[in-house]
mmCIF file of the C-alpha atoms, coordinates in Angstrom:
data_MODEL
# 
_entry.id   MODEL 
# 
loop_
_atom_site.group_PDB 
_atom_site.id 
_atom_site.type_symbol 
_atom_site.label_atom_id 
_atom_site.label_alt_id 
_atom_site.label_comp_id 
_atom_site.label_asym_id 
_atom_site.label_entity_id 
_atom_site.label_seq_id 
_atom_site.pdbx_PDB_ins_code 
_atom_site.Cartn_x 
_atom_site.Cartn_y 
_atom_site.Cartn_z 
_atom_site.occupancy 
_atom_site.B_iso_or_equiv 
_atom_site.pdbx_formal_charge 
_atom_site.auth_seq_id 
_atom_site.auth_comp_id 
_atom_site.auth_asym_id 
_atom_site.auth_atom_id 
_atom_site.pdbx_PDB_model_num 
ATOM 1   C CA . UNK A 1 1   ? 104.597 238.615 -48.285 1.00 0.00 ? 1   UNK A CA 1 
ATOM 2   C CA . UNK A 1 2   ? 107.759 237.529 -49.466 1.00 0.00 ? 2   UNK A CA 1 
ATOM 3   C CA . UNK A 1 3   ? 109.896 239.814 -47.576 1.00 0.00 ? 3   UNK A CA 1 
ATOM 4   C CA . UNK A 1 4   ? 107.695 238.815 -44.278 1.00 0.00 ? 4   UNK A CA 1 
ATOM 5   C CA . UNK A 1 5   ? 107.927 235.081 -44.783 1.00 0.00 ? 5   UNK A CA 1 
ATOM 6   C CA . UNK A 1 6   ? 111.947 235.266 -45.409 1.00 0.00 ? 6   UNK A CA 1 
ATOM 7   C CA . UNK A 1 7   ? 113.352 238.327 -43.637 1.00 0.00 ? 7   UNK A CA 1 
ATOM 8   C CA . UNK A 1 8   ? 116.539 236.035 -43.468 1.00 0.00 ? 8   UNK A CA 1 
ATOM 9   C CA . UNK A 1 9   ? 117.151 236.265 -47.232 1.00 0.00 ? 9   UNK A CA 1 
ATOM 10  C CA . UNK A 1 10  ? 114.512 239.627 -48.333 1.00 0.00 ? 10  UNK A CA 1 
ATOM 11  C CA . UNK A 1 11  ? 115.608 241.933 -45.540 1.00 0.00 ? 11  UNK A CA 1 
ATOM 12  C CA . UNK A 1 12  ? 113.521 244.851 -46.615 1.00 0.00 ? 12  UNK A CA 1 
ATOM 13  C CA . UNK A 1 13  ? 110.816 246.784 -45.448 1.00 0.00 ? 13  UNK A CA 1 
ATOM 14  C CA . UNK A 1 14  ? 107.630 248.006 -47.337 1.00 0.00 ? 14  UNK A CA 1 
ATOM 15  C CA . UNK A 1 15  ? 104.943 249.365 -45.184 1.00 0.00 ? 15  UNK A CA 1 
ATOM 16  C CA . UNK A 1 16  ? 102.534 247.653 -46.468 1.00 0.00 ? 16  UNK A CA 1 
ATOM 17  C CA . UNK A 1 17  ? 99.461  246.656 -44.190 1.00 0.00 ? 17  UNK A CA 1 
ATOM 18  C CA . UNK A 1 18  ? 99.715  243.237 -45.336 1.00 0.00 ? 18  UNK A CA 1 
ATOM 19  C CA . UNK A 1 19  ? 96.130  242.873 -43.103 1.00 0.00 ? 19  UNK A CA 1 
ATOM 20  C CA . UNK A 1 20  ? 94.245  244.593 -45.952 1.00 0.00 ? 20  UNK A CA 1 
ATOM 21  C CA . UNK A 1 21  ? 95.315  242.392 -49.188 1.00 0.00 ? 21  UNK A CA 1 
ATOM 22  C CA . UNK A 1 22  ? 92.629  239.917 -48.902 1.00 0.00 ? 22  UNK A CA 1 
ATOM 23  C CA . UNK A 1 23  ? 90.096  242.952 -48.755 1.00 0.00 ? 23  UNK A CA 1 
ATOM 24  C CA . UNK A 1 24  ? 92.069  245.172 -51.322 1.00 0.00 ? 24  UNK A CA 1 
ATOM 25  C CA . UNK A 1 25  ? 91.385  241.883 -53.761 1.00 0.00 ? 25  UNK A CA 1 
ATOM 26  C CA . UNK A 1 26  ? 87.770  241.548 -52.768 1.00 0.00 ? 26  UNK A CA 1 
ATOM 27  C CA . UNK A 1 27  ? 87.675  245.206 -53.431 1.00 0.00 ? 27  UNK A CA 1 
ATOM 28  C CA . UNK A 1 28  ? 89.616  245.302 -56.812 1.00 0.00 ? 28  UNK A CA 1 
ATOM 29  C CA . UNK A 1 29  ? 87.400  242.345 -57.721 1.00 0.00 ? 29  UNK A CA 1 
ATOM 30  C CA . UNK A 1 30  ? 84.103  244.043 -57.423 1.00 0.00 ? 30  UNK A CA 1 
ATOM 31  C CA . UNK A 1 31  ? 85.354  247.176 -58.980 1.00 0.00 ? 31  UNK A CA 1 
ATOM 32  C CA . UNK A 1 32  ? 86.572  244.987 -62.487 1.00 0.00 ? 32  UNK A CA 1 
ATOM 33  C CA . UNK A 1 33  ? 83.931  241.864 -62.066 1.00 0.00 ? 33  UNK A CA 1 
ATOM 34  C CA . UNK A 1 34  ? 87.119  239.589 -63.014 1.00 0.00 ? 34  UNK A CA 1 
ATOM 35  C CA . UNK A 1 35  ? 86.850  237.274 -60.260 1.00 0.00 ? 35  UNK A CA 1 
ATOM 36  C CA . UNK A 1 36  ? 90.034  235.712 -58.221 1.00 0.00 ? 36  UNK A CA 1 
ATOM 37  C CA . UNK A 1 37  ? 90.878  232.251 -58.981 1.00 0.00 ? 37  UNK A CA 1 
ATOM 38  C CA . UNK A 1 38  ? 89.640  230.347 -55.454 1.00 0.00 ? 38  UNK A CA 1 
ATOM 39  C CA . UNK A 1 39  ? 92.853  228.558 -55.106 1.00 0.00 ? 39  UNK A CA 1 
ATOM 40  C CA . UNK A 1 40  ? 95.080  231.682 -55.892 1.00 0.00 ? 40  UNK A CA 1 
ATOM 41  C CA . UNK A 1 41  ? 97.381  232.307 -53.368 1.00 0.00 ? 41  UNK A CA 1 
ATOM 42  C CA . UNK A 1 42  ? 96.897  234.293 -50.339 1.00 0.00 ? 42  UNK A CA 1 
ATOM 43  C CA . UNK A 1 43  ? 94.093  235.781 -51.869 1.00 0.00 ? 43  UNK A CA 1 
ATOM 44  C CA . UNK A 1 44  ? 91.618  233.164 -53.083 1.00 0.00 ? 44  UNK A CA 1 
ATOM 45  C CA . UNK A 1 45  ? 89.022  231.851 -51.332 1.00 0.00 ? 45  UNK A CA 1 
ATOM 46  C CA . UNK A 1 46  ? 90.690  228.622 -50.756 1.00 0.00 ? 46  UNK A CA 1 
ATOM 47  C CA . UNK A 1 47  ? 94.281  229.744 -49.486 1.00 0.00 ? 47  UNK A CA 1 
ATOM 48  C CA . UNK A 1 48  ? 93.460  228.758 -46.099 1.00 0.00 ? 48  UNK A CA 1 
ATOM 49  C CA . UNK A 1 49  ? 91.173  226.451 -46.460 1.00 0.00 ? 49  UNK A CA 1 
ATOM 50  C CA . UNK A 1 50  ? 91.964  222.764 -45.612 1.00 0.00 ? 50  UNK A CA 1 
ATOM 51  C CA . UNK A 1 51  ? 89.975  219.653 -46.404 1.00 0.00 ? 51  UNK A CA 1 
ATOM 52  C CA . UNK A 1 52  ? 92.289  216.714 -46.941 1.00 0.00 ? 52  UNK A CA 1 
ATOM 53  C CA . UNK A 1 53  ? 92.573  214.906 -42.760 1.00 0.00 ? 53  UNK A CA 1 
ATOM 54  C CA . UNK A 1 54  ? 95.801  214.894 -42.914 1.00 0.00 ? 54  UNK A CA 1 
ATOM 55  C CA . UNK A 1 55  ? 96.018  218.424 -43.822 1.00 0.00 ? 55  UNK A CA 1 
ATOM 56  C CA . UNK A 1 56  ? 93.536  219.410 -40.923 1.00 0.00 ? 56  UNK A CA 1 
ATOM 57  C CA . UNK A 1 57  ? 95.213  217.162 -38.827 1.00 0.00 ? 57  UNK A CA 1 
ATOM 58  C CA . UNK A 1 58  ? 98.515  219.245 -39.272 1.00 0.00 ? 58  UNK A CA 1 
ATOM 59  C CA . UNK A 1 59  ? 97.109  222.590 -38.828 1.00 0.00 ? 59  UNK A CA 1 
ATOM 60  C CA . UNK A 1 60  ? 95.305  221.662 -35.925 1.00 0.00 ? 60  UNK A CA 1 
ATOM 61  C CA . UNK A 1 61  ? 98.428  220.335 -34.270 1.00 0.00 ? 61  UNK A CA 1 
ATOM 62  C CA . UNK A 1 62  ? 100.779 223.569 -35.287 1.00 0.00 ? 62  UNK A CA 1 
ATOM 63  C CA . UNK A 1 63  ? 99.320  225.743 -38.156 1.00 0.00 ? 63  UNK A CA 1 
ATOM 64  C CA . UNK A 1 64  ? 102.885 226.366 -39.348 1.00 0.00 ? 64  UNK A CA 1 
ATOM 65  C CA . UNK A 1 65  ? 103.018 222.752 -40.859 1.00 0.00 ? 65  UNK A CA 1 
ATOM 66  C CA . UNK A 1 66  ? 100.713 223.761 -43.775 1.00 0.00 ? 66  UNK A CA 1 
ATOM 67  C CA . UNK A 1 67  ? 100.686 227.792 -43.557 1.00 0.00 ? 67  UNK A CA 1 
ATOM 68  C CA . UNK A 1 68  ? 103.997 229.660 -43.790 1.00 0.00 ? 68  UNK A CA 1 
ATOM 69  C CA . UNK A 1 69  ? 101.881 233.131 -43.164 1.00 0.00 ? 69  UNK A CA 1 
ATOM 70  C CA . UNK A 1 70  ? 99.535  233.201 -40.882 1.00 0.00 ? 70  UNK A CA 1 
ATOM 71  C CA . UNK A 1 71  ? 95.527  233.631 -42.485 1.00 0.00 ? 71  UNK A CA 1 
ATOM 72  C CA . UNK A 1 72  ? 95.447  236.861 -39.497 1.00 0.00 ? 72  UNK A CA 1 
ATOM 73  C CA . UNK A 1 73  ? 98.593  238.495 -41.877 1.00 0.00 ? 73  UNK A CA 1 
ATOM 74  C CA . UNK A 1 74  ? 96.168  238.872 -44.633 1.00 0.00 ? 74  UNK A CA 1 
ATOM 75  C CA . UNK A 1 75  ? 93.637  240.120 -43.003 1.00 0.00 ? 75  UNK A CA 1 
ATOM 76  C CA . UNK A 1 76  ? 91.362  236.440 -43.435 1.00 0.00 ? 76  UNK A CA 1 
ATOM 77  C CA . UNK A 1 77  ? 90.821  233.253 -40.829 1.00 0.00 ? 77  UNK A CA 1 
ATOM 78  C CA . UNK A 1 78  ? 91.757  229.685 -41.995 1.00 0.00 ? 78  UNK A CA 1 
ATOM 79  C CA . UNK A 1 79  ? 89.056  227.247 -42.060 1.00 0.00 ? 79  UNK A CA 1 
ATOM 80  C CA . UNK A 1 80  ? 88.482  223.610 -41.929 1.00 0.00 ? 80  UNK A CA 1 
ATOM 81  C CA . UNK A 1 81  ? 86.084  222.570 -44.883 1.00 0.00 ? 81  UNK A CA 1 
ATOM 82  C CA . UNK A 1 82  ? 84.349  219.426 -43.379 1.00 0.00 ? 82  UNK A CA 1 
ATOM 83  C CA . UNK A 1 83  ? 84.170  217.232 -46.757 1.00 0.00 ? 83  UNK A CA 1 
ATOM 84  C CA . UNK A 1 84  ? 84.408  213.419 -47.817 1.00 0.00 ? 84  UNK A CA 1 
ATOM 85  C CA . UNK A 1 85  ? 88.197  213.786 -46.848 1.00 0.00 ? 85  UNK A CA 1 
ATOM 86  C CA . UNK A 1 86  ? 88.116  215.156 -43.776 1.00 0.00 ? 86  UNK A CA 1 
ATOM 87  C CA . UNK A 1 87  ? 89.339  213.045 -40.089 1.00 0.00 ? 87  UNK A CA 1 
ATOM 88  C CA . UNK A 1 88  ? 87.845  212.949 -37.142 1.00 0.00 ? 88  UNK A CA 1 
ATOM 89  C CA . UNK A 1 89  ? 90.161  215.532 -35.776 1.00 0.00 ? 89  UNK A CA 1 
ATOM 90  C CA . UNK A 1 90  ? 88.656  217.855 -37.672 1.00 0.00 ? 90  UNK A CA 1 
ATOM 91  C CA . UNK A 1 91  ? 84.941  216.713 -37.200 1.00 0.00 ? 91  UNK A CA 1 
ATOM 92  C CA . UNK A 1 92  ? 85.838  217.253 -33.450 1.00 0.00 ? 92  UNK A CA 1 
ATOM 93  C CA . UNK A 1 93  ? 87.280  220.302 -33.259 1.00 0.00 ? 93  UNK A CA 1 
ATOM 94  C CA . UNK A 1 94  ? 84.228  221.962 -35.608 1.00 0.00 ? 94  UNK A CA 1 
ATOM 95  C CA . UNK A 1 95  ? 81.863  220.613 -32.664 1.00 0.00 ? 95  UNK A CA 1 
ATOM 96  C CA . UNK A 1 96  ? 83.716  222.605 -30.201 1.00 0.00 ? 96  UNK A CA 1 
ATOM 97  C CA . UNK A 1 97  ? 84.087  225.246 -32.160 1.00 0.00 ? 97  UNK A CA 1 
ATOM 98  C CA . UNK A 1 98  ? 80.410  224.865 -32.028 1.00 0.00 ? 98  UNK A CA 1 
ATOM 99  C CA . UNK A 1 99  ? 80.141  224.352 -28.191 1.00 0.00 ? 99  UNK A CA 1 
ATOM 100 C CA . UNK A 1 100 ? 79.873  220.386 -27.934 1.00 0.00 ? 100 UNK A CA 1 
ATOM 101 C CA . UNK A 1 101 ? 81.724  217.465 -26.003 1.00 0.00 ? 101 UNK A CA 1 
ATOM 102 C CA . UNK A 1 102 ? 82.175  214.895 -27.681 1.00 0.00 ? 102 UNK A CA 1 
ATOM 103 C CA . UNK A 1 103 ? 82.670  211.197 -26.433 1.00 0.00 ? 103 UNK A CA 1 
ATOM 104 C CA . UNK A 1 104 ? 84.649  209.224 -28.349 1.00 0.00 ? 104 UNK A CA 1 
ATOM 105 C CA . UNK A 1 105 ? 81.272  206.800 -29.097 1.00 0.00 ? 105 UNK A CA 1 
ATOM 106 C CA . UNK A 1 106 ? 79.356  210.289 -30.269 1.00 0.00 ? 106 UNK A CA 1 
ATOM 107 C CA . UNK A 1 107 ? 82.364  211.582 -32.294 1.00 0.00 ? 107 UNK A CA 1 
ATOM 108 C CA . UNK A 1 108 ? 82.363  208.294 -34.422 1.00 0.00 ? 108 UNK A CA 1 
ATOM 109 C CA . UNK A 1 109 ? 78.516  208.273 -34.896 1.00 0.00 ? 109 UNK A CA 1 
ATOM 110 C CA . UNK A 1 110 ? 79.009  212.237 -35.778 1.00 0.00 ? 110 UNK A CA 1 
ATOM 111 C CA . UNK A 1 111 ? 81.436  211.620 -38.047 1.00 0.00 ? 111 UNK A CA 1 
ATOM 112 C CA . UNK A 1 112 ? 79.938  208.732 -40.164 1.00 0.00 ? 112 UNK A CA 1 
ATOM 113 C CA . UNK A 1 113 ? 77.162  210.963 -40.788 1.00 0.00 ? 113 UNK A CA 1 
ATOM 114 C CA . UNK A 1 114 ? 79.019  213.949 -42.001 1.00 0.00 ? 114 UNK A CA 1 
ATOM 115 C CA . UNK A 1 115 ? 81.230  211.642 -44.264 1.00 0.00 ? 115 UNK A CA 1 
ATOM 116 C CA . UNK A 1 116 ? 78.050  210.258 -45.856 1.00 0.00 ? 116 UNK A CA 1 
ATOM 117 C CA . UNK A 1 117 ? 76.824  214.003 -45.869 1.00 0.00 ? 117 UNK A CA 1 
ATOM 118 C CA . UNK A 1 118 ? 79.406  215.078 -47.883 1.00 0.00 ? 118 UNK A CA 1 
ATOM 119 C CA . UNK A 1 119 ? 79.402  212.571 -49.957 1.00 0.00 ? 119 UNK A CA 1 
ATOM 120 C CA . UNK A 1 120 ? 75.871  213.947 -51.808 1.00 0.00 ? 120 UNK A CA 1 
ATOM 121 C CA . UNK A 1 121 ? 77.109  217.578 -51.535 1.00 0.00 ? 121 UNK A CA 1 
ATOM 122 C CA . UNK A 1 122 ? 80.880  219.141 -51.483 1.00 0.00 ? 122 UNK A CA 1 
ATOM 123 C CA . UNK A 1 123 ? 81.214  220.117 -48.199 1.00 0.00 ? 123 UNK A CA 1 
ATOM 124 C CA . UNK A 1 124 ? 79.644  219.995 -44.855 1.00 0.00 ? 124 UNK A CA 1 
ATOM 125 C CA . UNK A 1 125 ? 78.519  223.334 -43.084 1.00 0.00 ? 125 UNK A CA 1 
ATOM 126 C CA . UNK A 1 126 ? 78.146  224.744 -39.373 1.00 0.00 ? 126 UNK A CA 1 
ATOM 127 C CA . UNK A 1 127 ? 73.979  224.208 -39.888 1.00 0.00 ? 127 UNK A CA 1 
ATOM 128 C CA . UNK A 1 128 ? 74.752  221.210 -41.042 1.00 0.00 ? 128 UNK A CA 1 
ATOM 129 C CA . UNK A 1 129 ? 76.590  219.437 -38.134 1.00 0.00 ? 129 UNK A CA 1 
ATOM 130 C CA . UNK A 1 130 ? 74.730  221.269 -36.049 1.00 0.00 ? 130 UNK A CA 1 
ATOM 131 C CA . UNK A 1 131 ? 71.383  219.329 -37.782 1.00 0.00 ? 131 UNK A CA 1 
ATOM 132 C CA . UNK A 1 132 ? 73.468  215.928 -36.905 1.00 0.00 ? 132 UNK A CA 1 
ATOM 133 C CA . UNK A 1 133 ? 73.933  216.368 -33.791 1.00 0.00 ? 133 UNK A CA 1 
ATOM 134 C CA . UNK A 1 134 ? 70.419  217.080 -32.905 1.00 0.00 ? 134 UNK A CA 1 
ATOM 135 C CA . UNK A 1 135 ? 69.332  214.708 -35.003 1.00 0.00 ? 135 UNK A CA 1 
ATOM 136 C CA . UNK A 1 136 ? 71.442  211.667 -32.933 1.00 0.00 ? 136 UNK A CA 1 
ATOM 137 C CA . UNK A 1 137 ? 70.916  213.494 -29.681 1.00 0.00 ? 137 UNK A CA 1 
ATOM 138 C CA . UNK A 1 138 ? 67.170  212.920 -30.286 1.00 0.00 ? 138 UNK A CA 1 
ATOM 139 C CA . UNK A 1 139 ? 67.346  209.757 -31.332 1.00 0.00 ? 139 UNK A CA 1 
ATOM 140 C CA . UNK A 1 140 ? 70.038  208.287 -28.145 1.00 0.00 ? 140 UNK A CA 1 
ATOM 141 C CA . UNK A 1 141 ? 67.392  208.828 -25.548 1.00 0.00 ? 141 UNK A CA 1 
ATOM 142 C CA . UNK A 1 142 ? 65.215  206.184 -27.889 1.00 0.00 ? 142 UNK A CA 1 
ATOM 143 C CA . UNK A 1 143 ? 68.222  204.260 -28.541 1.00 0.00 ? 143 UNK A CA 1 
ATOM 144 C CA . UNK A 1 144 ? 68.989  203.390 -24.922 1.00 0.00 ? 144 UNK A CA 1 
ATOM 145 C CA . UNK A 1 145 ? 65.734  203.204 -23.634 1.00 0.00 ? 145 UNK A CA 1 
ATOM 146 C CA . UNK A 1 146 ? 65.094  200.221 -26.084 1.00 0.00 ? 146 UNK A CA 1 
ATOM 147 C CA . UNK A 1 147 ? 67.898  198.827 -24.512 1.00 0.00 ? 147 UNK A CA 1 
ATOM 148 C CA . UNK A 1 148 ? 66.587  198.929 -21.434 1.00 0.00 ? 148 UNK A CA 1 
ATOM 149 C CA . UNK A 1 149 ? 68.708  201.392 -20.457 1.00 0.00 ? 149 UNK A CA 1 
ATOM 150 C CA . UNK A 1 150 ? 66.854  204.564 -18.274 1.00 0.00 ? 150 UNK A CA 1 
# 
């Protein structure tokens, strides 16, 4: 990866599918049953993941802030773990990844609820926002109609 990352200073060429390391690992780890360290790089399970807001934030924005390889090189996508540290930009972009408009009003009352979420378990899945939103779209047609609103 080194000679993809810095062709300026490793000007060589390999011919290696560098699209197939993540699955030659997963391979070479189910042949041996020695397991890869999760936050090994390029090849653990947490390489591209990113939980910390400010983090998301960045790769949101322009992935190249965080990732100097793209997840796609190794043959892997980068995810945003919704978890206790995550911002808002992230909670928003998993909902349209997952098909919903948010208003600003529904993004803060989504978000509260996935930060309390993950704060009694580690991270916050798909189902899981999924369950929230259902959960407070249910409950806005009660909402407004006690406020008189139709």
């Amino acid at each position: 990866m080194a000679t993809r990352v810095k062709p300026d200073r490793l000007p060589y060429e390999t011919g290696i599918d560098t699209t197939q390391l993540v699955r030659t690992s997963r391979l070479l780890t189910e042949l041996t049953q020695e397991p890869v360290q999760a936050n090994k790089a390029i090849v653990g399970r947490n390489a591209f993941a990113h939980e910390a807001g400010i983090h998301q934030d960045g790769v949101i924005k322009d992935r190249r802030t965080y990732e100097i390889m793209t997840p796609a090189d190794v043959g892997v996508e980068s995810t945003l773990v919704l978890g206790k540290h995550s911002g808002r930009h992230a909670v928003k972009k998993r909902c349209e990844d997952l098909g919903h408009e948010l208003s600003r009003f529904e993004l803060d009352r989504v978000y509260r609820e996935v930060i309390a979420l993950a704060d009694r378990q580690k991270s916050v899945s798909d189902d899981d926002v999924t369950a929230i939103m259902a959960r407070l779209q249910a409950a806005a047609p009660v909402a407004a109609a006690g406020r008189g609103v139709a």
